[in-house]
TIMAR-151576 format. One line per 4 residues: number of its first residue (from 0); their letters; for each residue x, y, z of C-alpha. Coordinates in steps of 0.05 Angstrom, whole numbers, plus 32768, in hexadecimal, padded with zeros to 4 digits. Layout:
! residues N
NUM> A> X:Y:Z  ...
END
This chain:
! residues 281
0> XXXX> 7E95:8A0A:7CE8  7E71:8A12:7D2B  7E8F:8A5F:7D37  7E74:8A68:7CF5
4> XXXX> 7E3A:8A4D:7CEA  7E21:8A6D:7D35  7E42:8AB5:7D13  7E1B:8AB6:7CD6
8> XXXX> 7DD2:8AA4:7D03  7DD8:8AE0:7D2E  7DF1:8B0A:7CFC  7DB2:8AF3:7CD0
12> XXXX> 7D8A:8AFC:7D04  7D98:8B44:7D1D  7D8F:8B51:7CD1  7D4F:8B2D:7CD2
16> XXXX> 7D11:8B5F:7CD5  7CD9:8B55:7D06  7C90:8B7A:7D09  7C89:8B6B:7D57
20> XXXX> 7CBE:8BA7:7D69  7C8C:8BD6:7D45  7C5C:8BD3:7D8A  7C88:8BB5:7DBC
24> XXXX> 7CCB:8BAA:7DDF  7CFF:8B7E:7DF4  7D09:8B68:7E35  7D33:8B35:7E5F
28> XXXX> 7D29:8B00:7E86  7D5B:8AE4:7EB8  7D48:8A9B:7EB6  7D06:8A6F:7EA9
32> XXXX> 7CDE:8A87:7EE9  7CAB:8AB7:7EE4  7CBA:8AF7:7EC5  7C94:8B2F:7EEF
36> XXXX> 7C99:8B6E:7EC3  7C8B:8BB4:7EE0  7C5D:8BEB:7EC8  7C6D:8C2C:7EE6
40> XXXX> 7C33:8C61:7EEA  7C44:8CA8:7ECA  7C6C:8CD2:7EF4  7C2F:8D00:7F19
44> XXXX> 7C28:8D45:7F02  7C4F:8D7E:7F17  7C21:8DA7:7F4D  7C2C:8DED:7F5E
48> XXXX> 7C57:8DF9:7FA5  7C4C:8E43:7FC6  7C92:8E65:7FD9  7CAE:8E42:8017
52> XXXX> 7C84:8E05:8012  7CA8:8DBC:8004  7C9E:8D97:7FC4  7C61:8D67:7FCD
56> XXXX> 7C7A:8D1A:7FD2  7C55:8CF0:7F9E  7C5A:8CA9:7F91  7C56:8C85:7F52
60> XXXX> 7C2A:8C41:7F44  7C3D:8C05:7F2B  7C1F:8BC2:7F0B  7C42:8B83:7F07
64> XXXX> 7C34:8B55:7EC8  7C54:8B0B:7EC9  7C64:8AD9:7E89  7C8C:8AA1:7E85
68> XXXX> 7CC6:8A95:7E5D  7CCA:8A4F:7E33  7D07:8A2B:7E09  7CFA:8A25:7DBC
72> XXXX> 7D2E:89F6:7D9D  7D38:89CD:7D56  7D7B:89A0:7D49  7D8A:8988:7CFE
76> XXXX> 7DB2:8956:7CE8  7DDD:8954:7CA8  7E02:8917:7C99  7E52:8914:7C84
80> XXXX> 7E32:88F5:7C3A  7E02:8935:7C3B  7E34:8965:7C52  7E68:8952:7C14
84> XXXX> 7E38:8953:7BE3  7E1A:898D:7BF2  7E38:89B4:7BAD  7E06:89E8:7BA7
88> XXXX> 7E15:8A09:7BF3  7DCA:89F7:7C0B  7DED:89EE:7C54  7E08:8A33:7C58
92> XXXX> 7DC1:8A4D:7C51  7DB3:8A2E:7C98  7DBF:8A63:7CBF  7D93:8A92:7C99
96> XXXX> 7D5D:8A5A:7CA5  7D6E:8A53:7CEE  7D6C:8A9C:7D00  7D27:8AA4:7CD9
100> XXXX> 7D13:8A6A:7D01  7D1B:8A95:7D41  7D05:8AD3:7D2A  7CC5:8AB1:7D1A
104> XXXX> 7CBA:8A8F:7D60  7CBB:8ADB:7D7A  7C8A:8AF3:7D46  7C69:8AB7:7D60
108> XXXX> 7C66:8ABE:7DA7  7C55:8B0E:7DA3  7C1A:8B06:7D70  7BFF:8ACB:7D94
112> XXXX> 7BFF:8AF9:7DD4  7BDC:8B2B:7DB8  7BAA:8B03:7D9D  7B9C:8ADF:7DE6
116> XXXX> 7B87:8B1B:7DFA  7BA7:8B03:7E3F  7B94:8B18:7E8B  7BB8:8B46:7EA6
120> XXXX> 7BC9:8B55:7EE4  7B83:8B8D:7EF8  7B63:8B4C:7EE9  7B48:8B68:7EA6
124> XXXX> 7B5F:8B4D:7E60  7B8F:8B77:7E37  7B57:8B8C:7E07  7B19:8B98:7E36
128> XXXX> 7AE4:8BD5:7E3E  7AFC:8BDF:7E81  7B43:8BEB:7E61  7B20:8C1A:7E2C
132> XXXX> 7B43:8BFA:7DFA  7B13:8BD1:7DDC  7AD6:8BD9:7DA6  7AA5:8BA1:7DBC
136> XXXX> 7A76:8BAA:7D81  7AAA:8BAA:7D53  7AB2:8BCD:7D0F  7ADE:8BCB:7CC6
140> XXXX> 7B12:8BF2:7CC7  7B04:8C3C:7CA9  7B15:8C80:7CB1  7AE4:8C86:7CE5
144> XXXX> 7AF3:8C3F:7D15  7B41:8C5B:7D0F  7B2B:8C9C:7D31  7B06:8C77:7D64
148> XXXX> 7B44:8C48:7D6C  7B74:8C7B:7D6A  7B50:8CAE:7D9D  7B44:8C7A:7DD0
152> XXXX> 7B93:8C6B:7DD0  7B97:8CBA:7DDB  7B65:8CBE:7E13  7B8D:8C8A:7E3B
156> XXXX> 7BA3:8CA7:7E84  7BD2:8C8A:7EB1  7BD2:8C65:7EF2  7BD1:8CA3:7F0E
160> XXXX> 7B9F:8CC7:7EEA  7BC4:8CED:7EB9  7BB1:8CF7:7E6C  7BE9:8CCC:7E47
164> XXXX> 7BE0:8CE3:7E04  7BF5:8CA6:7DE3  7C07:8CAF:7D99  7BEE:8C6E:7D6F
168> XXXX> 7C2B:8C60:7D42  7C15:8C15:7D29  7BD9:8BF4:7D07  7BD8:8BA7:7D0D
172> XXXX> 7BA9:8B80:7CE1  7BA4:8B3E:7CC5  7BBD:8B32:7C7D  7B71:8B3C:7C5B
176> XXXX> 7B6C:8B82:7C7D  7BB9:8B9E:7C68  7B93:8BBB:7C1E  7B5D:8BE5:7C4D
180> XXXX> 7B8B:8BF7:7C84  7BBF:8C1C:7C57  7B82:8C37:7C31  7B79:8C5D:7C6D
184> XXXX> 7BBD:8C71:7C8E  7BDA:8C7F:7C47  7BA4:8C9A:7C18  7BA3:8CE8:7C02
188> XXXX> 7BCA:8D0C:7C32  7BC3:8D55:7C37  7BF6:8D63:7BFB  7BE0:8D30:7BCB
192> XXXX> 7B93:8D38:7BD9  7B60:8D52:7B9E  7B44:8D89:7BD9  7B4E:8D8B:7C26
196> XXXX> 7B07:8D60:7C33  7B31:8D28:7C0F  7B6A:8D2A:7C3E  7B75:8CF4:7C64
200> XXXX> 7B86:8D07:7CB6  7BB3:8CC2:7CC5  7BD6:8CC7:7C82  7C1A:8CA1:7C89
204> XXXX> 7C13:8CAE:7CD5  7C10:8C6C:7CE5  7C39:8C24:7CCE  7C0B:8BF2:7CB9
208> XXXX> 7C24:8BAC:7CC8  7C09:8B6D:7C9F  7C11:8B37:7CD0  7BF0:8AED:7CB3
212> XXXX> 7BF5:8AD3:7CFC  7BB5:8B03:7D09  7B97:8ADD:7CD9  7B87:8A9B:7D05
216> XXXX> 7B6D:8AC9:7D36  7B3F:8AF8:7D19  7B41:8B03:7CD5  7B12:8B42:7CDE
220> XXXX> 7B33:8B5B:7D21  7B69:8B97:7D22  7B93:8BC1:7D4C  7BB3:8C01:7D59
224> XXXX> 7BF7:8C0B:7D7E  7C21:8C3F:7DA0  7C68:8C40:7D97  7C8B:8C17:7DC9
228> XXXX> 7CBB:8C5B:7DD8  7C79:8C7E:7DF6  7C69:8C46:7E1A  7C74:8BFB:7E23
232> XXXX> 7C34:8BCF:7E19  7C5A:8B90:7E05  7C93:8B6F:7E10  7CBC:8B31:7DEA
236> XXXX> 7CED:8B11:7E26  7D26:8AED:7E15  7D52:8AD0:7E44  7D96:8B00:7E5E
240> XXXX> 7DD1:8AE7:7E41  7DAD:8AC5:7E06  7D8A:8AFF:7DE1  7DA7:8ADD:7D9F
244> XXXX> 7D8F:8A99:7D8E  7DC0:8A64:7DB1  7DE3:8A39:7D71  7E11:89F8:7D83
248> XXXX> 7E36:89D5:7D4D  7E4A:898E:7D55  7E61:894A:7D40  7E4D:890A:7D47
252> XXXX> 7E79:88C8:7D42  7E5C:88B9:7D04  7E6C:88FE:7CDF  7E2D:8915:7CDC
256> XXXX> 7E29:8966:7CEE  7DEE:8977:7D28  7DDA:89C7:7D2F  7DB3:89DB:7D6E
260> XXXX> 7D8F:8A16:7D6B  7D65:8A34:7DA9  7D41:8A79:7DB8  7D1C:8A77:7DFA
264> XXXX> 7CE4:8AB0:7DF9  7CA5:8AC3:7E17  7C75:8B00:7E01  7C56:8B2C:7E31
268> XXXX> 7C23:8B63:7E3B  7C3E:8B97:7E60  7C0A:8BD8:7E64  7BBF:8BDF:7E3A
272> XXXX> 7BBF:8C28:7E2A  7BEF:8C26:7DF3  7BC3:8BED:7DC9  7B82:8BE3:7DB2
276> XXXX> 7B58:8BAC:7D91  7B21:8BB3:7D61  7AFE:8B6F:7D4C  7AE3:8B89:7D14
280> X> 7AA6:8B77:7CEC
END
C-alpha cells in the first residue's frame, strides 16, 4: 500500500499544473542552510582586435541572492473501522489530494515572494525605481500601461552595461483584473481586426495568468514577466534528492493507517530585469 500510495502522489503531482513555472525556475538546495544563488552578468560584448593583437580579457559580474529553505509537512490518520468501510474508494483519492497539497505550498511560497517585494542583495527591493522596474504612481492596466510595462522590461541592461532585450512573455494579475488583461493581450489581432488602427500590438503575445493569491495583496496591482529561458528572475528551491514530495506509509498497533507527506521549499528572487510591478489604480 505504501509503494503505492507514494507512486500514485508523484505521478499526480508531475501531472499537476502550476502557474509559477510561467516566470521562474527550479532550483536545488543541498540542505536547510542558506541558499546563496548566483546571478551572472551578460557575457561583455565582442570588441574589435587589429591583426596581431591578443583578444582583450574581460570579466563577468556577479550578484549573490540568499533564501532559506523550510519543511512543510501534514500526517492523516485513517482508522482500520474507516479503512474497511470505505466502499465508495474515497481513500484512493488521497494521493491526488496530497500532491495538490504540495503543489499548492509552491504556488504559495512563489506568489507570496513576489508580493514581499523582498530586498535584494544591491540593497534595493525587487520592484524599486532604482531597478526601473517599477511604476510608483501607478495605473489600470491598458494598452498604454502594457507598453510602458513591457518597454521598460526591454530597456533593461546588464551588470555590465549591455542592452538585454528582454522579451515580456507573462502577465500576472489578480483574479478581478484576468477580464481586462486578456482584453488587451488577446483582442483584434492584425488578421481578425475591422482595419489596421484596430489591431492590437501584444495580441496573444503574452500568457495571462489569473492567480487569486494576488488578490490578498493588491487587488489593483499587476505584473509583467520574461520567460525564465531568457533569463532567471525567480527561483522555487527544493531540496536535492527530494524534488518530489516525500510520502511514508505506516501502521500503528492499533490498525489504524498514518500517511506522511513533506515538501521542503523556499522561493527566491534571483535578477529584477526580467519582472515588473505595476500597482495599479
Amino acid at each position: 500500500m505504501a509503494d503505492a500510495l507514494g507512486k500514485a502522489l508523484r505521478m499526480r503531482y508531475v501531472e499537476m499544473p502550476v502557474t509559477w513555472s510561467a516566470w521562474a525556475k527550479k532550483g536545488f538546495a543541498k540542505d536547510f542552510r542558506a541558499v546563496k544563488d548566483v546571478a551572472l552578468s551578460e557575457f561583455p560584448s565582442l570588441t574589435k582586435t587589429p591583426e596581431g593583437h591578443d583578444p582583450e580579457y574581460v570579466k563577468m559580474g556577479e550578484a549573490r541572492e540568499i533564501c532559506l529553505l523550510s519543511r512543510y509537512e501534514a500526517a492523516l490518520q485513517i482508522t482500520f473501522e474507516a479503512a474497511l468501510q470505505d466502499d465508495l474508494g474515497a481513500f484512493l483519492k488521497i494521493p491526488e489530494a496530497a500532491a495538490g497539497a504540495a503543489r499548492r505550498t509552491e504556488e504559495d511560497a512563489m506568489y507570496n515572494m513576489l508580493a514581499s517585494n523582498p530586498t535584494m542583495s544591491d540593497g534595493q527591493r525587487l520592484f524599486s525605481a532604482a531597478h526601473a522596474n517599477y511604476d510608483a504612481n501607478g495605473s489600470v492596466i491598458s494598452m498604454a500601461s502594457m507598453g510602458a510595462a513591457r518597454g521598460a522590461i526591454r530597456e533593461q541592461r546588464g551588470m555590465a552595461g549591455a542592452y538585454l532585450n528582454l522579451a515580456p512573455a507573462a502577465v500576472l494579475v489578480p483574479s478581478a483584473l484576468e477580464a481586462a488583461a486578456l482584453s488587451i493581450t488577446r483582442q483584434f489581432s492584425r488578421q481578425d481586426a475591422p482595419t489596421d488602427a484596430d489591431a492590437n500590438p501584444y495580441s496573444r503575445d503574452s500568457a495571462v495568468i489569473a492567480q487569486a493569491r494576488l488578490t490578498a495583496s493588491n487587488p489593483k496591482g499587476w505584473y509583467v514577466a520574461a520567460s525564465p529561458t531568457q533569463i532567471e528572475c525567480a527561483k522555487l528551491y527544493v531540496l536535492q534528492g527530494e524534488q518530489l514530495p516525500v510520502t511514508v506509509v505506516s501502521k500503528t498497533v492499533n490498525g489504524r493507517t498514518e500517511i506522511y507527506v513533506r515538501h521542503s521549499v523556499a522561493a527566491g528572487a534571483v535578477d529584477f530585469r526580467g519582472l515588473y510591478y505595476n500597482p495599479g489604480a
